[in-house]
N, C-alpha and C positions, 0 to 999 in steps of 0.2 A: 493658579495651579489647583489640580482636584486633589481634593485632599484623601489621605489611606483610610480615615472613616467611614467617609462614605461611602467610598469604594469597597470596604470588608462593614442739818444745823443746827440750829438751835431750836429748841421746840418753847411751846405758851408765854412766855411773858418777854421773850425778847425782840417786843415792838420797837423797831426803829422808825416806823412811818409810810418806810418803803413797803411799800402794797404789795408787788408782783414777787417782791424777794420772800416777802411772807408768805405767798400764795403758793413758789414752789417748793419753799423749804419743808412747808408743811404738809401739801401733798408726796414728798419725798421718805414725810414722816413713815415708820408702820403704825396705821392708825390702828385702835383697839378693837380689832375684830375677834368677837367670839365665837369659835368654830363646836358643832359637838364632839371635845376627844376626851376620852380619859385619860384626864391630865390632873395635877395638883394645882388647886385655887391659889391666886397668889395675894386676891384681894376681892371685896365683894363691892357693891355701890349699887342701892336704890334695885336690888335683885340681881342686879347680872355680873356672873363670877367673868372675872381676868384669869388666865393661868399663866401658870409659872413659864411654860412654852412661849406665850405671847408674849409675854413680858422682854423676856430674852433674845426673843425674834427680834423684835425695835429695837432694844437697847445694844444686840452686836448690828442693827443697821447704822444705829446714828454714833456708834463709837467711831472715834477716833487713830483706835488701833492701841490705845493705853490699857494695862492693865486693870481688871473688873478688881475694886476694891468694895468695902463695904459703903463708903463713902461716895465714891461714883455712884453705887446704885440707889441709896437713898437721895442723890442729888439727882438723878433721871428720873428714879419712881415718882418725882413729885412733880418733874412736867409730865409725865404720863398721866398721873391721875386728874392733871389740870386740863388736860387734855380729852379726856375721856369725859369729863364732865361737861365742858364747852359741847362736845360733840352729841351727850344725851340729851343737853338743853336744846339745842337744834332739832333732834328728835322728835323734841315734846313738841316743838315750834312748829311741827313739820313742814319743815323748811325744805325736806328730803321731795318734796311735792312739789314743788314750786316748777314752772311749766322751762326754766332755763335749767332748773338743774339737772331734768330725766333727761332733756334734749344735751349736754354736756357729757350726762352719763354714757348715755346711746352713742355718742360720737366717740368717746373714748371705748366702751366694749365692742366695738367697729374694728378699731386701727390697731387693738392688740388680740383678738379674736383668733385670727389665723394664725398668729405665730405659734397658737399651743393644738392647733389640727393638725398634728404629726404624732405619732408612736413614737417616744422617743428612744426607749430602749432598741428599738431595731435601728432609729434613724443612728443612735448613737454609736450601732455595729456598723454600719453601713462607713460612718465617718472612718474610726477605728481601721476597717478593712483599710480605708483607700489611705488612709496615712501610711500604713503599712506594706501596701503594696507598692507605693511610692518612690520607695526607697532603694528601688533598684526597677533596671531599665532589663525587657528580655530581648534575646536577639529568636529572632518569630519563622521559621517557616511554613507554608499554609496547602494547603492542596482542600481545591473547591470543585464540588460534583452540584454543577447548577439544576432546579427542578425548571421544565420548561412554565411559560406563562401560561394560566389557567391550566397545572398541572392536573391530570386525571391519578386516578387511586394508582395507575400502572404505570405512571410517569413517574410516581414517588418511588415507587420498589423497584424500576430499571436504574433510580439516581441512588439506591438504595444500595443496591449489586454491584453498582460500580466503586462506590466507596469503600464497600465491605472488600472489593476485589486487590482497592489502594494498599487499604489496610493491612490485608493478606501477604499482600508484596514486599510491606517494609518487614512486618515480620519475618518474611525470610530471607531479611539480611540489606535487601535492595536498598539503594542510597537513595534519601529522602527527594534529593534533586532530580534524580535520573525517572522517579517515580509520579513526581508534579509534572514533570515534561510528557508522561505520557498520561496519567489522568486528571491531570488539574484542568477543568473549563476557564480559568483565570489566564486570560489571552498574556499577562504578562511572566507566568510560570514558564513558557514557551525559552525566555531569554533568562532569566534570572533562578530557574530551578525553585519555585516556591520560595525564595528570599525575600522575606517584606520589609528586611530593616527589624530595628528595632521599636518597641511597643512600650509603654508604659500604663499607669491609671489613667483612666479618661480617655484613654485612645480608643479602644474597642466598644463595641456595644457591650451592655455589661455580661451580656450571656457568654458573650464569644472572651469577655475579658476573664471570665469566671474560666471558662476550658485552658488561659493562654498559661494562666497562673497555676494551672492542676498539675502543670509536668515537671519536673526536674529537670535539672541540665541533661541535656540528649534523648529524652525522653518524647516518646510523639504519644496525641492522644487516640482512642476509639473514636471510629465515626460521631459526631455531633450533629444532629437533627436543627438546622437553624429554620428562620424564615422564609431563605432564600436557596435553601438545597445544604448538602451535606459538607463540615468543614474540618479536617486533623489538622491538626497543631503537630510542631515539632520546637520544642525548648531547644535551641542551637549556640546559648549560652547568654551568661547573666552579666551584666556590671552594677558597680552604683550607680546608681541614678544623677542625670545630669543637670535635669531641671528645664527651665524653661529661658529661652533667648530671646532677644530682640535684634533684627536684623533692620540693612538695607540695601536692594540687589537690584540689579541694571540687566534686563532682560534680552536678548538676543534670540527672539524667535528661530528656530529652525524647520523651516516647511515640512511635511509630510512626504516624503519621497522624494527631498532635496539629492539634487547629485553632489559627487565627492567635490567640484568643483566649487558648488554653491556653499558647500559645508566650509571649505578651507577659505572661503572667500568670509563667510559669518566669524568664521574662528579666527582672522586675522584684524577683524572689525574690532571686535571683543577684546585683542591683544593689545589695539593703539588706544582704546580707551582706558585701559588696566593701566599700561606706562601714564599717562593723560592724569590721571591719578595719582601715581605715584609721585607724579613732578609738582602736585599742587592742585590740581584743580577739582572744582567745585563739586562735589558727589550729588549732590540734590542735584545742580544745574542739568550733567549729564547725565542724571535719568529723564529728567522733563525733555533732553533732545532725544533720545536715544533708546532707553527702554520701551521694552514692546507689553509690560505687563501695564493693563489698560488700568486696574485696580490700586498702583502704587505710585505709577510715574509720575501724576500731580503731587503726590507728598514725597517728593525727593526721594524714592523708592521705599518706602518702610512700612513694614509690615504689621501684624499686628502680633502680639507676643505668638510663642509655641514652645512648643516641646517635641520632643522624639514622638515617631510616627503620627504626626499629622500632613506630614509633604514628602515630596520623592523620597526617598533614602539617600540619594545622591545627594539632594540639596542640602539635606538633614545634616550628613557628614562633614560636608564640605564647611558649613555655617558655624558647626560646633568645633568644628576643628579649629578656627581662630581663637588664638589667645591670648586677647588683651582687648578694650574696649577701641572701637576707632581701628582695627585692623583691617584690611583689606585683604580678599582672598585672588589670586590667581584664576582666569575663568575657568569654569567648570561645567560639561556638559550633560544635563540631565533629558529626559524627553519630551523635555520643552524647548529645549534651546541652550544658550550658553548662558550662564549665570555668572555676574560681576559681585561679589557678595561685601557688605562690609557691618563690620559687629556694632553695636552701640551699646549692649547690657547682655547681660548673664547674669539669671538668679539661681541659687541651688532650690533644691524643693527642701522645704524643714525637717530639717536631722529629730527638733525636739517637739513634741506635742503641747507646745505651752497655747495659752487663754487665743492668742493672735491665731494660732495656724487653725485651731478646733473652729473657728469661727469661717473662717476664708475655707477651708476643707466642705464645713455644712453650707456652707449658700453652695460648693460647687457641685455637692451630692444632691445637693434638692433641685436643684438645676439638669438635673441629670437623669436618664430615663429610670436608672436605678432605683431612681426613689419608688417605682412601683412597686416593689419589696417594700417595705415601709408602708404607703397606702394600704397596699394588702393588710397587713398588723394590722394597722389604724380601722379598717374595716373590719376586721375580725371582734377588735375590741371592743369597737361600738354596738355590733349587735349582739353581745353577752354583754354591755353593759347598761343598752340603753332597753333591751328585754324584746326584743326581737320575737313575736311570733307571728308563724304564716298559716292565713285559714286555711281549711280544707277544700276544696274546690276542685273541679274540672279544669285541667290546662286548656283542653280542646275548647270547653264553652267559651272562656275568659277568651282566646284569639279570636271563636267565631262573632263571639258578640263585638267585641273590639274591631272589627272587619265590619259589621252591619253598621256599628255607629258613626264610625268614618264616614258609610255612605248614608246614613240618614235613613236609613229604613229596615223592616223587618225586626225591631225590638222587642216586640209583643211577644215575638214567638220561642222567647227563650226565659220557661218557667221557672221562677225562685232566682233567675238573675236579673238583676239593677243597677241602675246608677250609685244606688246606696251600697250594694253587697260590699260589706268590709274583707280587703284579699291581705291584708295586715295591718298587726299594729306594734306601738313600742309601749313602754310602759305608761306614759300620759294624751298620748294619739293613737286614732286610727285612720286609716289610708284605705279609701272606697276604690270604685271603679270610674267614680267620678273623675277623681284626680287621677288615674291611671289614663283615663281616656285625653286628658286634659294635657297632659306629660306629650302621650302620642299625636296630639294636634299639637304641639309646638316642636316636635322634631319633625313633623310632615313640613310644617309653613318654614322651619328654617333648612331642611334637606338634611338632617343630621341625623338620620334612621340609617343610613349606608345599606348593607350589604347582608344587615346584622336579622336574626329569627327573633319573632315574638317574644320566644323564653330569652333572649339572651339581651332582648332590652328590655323586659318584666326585670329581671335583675339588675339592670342599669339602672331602671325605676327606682328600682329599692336601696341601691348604694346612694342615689341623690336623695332622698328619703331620709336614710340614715344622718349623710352627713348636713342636711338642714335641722335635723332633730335635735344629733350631736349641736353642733354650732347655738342652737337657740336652749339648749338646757346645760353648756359649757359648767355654769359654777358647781353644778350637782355633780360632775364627773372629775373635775382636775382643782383641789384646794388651790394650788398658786394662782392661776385665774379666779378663783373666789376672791381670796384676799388682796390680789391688785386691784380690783374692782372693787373691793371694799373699801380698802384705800383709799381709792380716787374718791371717791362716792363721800366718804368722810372728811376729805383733805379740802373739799369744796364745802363742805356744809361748816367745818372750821371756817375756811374763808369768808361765808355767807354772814354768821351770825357775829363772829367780830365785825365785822364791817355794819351791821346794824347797831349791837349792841356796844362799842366800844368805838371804834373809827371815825364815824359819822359824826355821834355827839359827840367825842374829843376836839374835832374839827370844828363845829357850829357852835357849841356851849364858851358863848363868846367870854357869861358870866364865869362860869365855872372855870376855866383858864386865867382869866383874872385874879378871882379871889386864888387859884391854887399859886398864881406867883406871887401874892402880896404874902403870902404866909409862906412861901419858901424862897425867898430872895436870896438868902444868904447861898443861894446854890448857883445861883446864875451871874459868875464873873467874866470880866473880860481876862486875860492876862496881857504880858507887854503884846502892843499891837501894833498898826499903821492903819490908816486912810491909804488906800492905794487903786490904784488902775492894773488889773493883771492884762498882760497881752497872752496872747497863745498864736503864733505863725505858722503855715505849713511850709516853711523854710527861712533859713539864716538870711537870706538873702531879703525874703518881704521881711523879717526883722530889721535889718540894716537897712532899708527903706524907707519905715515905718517912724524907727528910731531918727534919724535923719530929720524927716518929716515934722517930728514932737516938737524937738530941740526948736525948731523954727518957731513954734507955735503949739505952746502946750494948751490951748484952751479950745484946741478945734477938735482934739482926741477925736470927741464922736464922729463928727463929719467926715474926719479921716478913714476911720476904720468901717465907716456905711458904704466908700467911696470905692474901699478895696475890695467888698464882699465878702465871702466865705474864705478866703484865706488867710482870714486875722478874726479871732474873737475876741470881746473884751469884757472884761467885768468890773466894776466900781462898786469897794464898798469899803469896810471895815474889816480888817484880816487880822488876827492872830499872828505871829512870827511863824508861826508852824506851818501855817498858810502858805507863805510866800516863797517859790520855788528858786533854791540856789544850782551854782554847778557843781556839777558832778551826780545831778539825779538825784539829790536830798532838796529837804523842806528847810525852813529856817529855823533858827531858833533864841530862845533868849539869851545867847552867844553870840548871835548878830546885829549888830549896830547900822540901823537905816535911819539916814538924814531925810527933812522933807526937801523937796526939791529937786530930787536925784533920780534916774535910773539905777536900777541893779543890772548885776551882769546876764549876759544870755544862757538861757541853761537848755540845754538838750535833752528831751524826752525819749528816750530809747524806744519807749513801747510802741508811739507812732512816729516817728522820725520830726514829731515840732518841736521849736524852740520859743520861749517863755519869755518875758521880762516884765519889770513890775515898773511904774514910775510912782515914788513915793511922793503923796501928799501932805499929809502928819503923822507922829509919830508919838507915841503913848508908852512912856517906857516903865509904867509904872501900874500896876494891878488895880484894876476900877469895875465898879458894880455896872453888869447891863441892865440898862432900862426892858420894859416890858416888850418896848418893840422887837430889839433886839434878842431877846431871851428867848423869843416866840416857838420858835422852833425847838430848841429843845423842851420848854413848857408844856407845848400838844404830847414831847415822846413822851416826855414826866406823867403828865395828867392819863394819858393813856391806860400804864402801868398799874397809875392809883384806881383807876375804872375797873383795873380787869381784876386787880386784889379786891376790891371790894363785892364785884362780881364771884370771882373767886368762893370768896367766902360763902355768899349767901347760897353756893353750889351746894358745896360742902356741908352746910344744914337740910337743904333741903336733901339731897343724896347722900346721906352717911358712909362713911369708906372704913370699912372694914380689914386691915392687914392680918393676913398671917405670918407672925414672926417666924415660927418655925418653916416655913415656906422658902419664906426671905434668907434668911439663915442658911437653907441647902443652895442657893445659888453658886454656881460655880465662881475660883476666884483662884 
């Protein structure tokens, strides 16, 4: 069908080991970026002030949502400042150099670049508008005065005279319909009196959506000047808005100039398939026999969502007028043919502007031609902000010269102009005739000059100009893109230097791991445990299999479970009570009494639908010291810790930190 459109966490010392957890908690961090604002110092360190701004920026990122005590704050201030220091020592390292981390940086000011090349305060009106427009559906009539192709200056002002003549008409009194019937060029005003249904956001181009919104109920507009000749509106009345549907319809073509016979013959077709439905059968099936829409009938008729005025009116009414999901409509004749229609969903359009709708509204506005409003902003703002000046120059030379170069000759003969001559610049570039010329050899070789005058792609030139300028001097212009990029940039260089300074040797310093557990043993207990086999199944049934299988032969475990593959894992070791999973989705505990010898019961994993079981080997019910082997793991997180306090420290002398109490003291609470 032709659609009416186109037709009109934790921060510094909580190493657990886990590398990547660390890597995005901490890029997640607000790292300590210092911006120049006049702001209150909140602390100083080795020269460069923190302010109280910055402070509070991270500290309501990484909150919890808990009330700012004084407490809290000195309990964050000090992974802040632990953090700030790690990050200066990286500095000093410059580690900021290192040929992975520019290439990191570069990939990330990439992939978040464009989301802030928009105006937002217009984009934000632009959103705004269409929520609010939203919110109600118009009922439209239209009357279209077409300008002919390759209209002459006297083809506009004969489509000029006739609109104005429309015009004239309705103001004295004539009915809007009786008025399209005689001047509307829109072959369908002929039957329908300028009725196009109703309209909603998104449906119109935005210009024409802009005139449909300007009238009042009954109200028609003054001639509008569009692309394609002249168009009055008439507001023929409002509702709330319906939203947007999801159908599926069984086409019945009807020929172009079908007689009454062939017509009553389709319309009786369309009737035994309707009953044919009613009694049961298969809606998908009988569109793959029977529909004629060549776009749907493979997918059991269904369409892709809509809303008011994108399809006939006919179809529109017919579609929304079902009330319930799974309803089937009665055929319906539109000027396509008969229509079998049946509902599947109905959404309303959002009553409220919460976080979800302001999101789904801007991708549909930026999606949208509308957005050239916006672009414009954004181009306005860039060259008052990136300092825009245009030399003095001759229009006529710059195209004749631009015309000789193209053909390679005659350059000589145009004094004081150049390859070099600067025709603008921004505040840290300038823009020759070279790259002018250079611009206009890559719309020559790719055919993208159209239709368009020297001056009017001289100024194309210069909006792609601007917005490469804009794009590659981004943090100078919009702080949020400063500091997400600062961010990142630091949240890496974190990453970088623990991983040298801290991770690395915690891991290798085979000695130092050693001597730190022999001097802190007393930390490293078992509590009541088991020697066990965990099983983990991707179903009850290879459990009951599996288990089956043990019973027979508990000493081939491994062979068994290599035998079944991927839908059994096992593990063998030493477990904790707390370890081993009971039913009902809990862990054990020292509540529960496991024999050696035994299975436990199977327990169900809700999160991926497997089931568990343990087969106990020993059983430890009594609190015992782990050896070194065993302790290992926690040992490296312990020794970690002790690395980065001792680190820590030697920061801290070498960077002295400075607080301001009275600073700290006006924090909000």
């Amino acid at each position: 069908m032709r659609t009416r459109k186109n037709a009109i966490g934790a921060l510094g010392r909580t190493l657990t080991g886990t590398l990547l957890w660390i890597r995005i908690s901490s890029i997640c961090l607000a790292a300590l970026v210092s911006f120049p604002v006049a702001a209150q110092t909140l602390f100083t360190s080795a020269g460069s002030a923190i302010s109280k701004e910055d402070f509070l920026k991270a500290y309501n990122k990484n909150n919890t949502g808990e009330k700012a005590t004084e407490k809290s704050y000195r309990e964050y201030l000090e992974l802040y400042i632990r953090y700030k220091l790690k990050v200066k020592a990286a500095y000093e390292q410059r580690l900021d150099t290192l040929p992975g981390q520019l290439a990191e940086l570069q990939n990330f000011r990439g992939q978040i670049a464009e989301s802030y090349m928009n105006d937002e305060e217009s984009l934000n009106k632009l959103v705004n508008e269409a929520f609010a427009r939203g919110q109600k559906d118009i009922h439209l009539a239209h009357i279209f005065v077409v300008f002919p192709k390759n209209a002459s200056p006297a083809d506009t002002v004969k489509a000029y005279e006739k609109a104005m003549a429309a015009w004239t008409t309705l103001k004295k009194g004539k009915s809007f319909a009786a008025t399209a019937m005689s001047y509307s060029d829109d072959p369908a005003a002929r039957n329908n009196g300028g009725d196009i249904g109703y309209i909603t956001v998104f449906t119109l181009p935005y210009e024409l959506e802009n005139l449909a919104y300007s009238n009042a109920t009954g109200q028609f507009s003054k001639p509008y000047r569009g692309r394609s000749g002249y168009h009055i509106f008439k507001n023929l009345g409002e509702r709330k808005a319906i939203g947007k549907i999801r159908v599926a319809h069984i086409l019945l073509p009807v020929p172009a100039g079908a007689t009454e016979s062939v017509r009553a013959s389709i319309r009786a077709r369309a009737d035994s398939i309707y009953q044919s439905l009613l009694k049961g059968a298969d809606f998908a099936q009988e569109a793959k026999l029977y529909s004629g829409d060549n776009l749907s009938y493979q997918n059991g008729g269904e369409i892709p969502e809509f809303g008011v005025g994108r399809y006939d009116s006919t179809f529109e009414a017919a579609a929304f007028s079902l009330e319930k999901n799974g309803a089937i409509g009665k055929p319906v004749l539109s000027p396509y043919g008969y229509h079998i229609i049946r509902r599947i969903n109905q959404r309303p359009f959002p009553r409220q502007m919460d976080k979800e709708t302001a999101v789904l509204l801007k991708q549909e506005v930026i999606g949208d031609p509308r957005m050239d409003v916006s672009r414009k902003a954004l181009m306005s703002r860039i060259f008052r902000q990136a300092g825009l000046q245009r030399s003095s120059f001759s229009e006529a030379t710059l195209w004749a010269f631009t015309d000789s170069a193209m053909l390679n000759m005659g350059l000589n003969s145009f004094v004081g102009f150049d390859p070099k001559t600067v025709l603008f610049s921004f505040t840290r570039q300038q823009y020759t005739v070279r790259g002018w010329l250079d611009y206009m050899r890559s719309l020559k070789a790719t055919g993208g000059k159209g239709n368009k005058t020297d001056k009017e792609l001289f100024e194309q030139y210069i909006q792609a100009a601007a917005l490469d300028y804009y794009r590659n001097h981004l943090e100078e212009f919009n702080p949020e893109f400063a500091f997400q990029l600062a961010e990142f940039r630091e949240g890496n260089l974190l990453f970088e230097i623990m991983q040298r300074k801290i991770w690395d040797k915690a891991s290798t310093d085979s000695a130092g791991l050693r001597n730190y557990y022999e001097g802190h043993k007393d930390k490293y207990w078992w509590d009541a445990s088991v020697d066990a086999i965990l099983f983990t199944c991707n179903s009850q049934r290879t459990a009951e299999g599996l288990k089956s299988a043990l019973i027979k032969d508990r000493s081939s475990w491994k062979v068994l479970t290599d035998s079944i593959g991927s839908a059994v894992q096992a593990d063998s070791g030493r477990f904790e009570l707390t370890q081993i999973p009971v039913p009902g989705g809990g862990q054990g505990s020292g509540k529960n009494q496991f024999s050696p010898g035994t299975f436990t019961p199977f327990t169900s994993n809700q999160a991926d639908n497997t089931v568990s079981f343990a087969y106990i080997l020993n059983a430890y019910n009594e609190r015992s010291p782990r050896n070194y082997h065993d302790a290992r793991g926690f040992v490296i997180n312990d020794y970690q810790i002790f690395l980065e306090d001792q680190w820590i420290a030697e920061l801290k002398k070498k960077y002295p930190v400075k607080l301001d109490e009275n600073v700290f003291a006006s924090l909000p609470r």
